[in-house]
Kinemage of the C-alpha trace (Angstrom):
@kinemage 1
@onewidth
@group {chain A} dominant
@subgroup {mainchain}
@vectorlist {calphas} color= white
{ca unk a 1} P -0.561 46.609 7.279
{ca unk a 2} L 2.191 46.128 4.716
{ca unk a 3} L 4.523 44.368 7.334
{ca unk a 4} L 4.955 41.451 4.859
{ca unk a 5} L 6.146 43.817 1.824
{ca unk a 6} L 9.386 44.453 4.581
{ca unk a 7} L 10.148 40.929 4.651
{ca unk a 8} L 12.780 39.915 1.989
{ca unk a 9} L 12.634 36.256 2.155
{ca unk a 10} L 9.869 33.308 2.624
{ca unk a 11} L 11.357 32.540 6.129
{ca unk a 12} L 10.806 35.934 6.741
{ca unk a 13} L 7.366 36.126 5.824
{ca unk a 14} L 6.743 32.828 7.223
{ca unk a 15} L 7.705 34.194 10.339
{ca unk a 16} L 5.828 37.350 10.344
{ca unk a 17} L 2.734 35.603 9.257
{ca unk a 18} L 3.368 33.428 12.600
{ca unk a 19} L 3.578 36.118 14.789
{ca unk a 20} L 0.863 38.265 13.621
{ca unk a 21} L -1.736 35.930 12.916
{ca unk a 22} L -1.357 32.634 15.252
{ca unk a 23} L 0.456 34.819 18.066
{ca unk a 24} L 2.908 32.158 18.204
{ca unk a 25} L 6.050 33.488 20.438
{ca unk a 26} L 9.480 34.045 19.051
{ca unk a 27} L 10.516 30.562 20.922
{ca unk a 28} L 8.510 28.991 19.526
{ca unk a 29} L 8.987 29.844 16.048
{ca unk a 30} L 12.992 29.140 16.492
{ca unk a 31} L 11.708 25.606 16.946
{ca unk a 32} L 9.572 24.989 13.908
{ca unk a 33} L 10.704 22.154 11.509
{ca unk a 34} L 9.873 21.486 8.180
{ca unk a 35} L 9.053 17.957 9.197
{ca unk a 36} L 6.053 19.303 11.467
{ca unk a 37} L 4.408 21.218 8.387
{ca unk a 38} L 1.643 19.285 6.592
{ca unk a 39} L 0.355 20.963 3.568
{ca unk a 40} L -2.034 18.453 2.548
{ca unk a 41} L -3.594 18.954 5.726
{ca unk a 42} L -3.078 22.966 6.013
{ca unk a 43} L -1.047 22.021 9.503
{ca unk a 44} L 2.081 22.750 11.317
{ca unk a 45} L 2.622 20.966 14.374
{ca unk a 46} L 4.096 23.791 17.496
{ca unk a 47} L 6.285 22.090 19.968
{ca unk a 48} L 5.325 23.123 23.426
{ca unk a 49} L 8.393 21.480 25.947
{ca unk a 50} L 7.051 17.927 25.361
{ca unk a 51} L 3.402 18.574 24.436
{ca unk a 52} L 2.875 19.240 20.453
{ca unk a 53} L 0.159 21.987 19.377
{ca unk a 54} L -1.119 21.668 16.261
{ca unk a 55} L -1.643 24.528 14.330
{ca unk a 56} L -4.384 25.093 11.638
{ca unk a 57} L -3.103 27.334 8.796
{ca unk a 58} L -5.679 29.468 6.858
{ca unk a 59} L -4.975 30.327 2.933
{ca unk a 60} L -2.027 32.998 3.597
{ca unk a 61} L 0.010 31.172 5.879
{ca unk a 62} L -0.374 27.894 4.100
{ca unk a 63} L 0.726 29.899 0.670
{ca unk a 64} L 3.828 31.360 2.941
{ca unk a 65} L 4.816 28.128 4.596
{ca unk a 66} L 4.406 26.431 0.627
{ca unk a 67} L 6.633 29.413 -0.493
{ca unk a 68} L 9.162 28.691 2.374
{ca unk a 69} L 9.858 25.194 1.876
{ca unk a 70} L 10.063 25.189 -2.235
C-alpha cells in the first residue's frame, strides 16, 4: 500500500505496477520496449527467450504505461 507514492518517475511506477500486479520478474521488465506496448489495445507484449507473452493491462497499469511513454 502506498509503494507507488515512493516512486519518483513514470518508469518507476511503471515498473512497480509490473511487479506487483502482473508478477512479471525483474528480467523481464529490463526487456520491455516501447514498441511492444499497445494502448489501443490495453497490451504489452513480454518477451520470454524467443516466445512473446502478451500481457493484458487493467486501468492502472495502462494509465502508468500512458504516463511513461508521454
Amino acid at each position: 500500500m502506498g509503494l507507488l507514492d515512493y516512486a519518483s518517475t513514470p518508469l518507476g511506477r511503471l515498473v512497480v505496477a509490473s511487479a506487483s500486479i502482473h508478477a512479471l520478474p525483474g528480467h523481464e521488465i529490463r526487456t520491455l520496449h516501447t514498441t511492444d506496448l499497445n494502448l489501443s489495445r490495453g497490451t504489452l507484449e513480454v518477451r520470454r527467450g524467443l516466445l512473446r507473452h502478451t500481457l493484458y493491462m487493467e486501468e492502472l497499469t495502462r494509465q502508468l504505461a500512458a504516463d511513461w511513454t508521454a
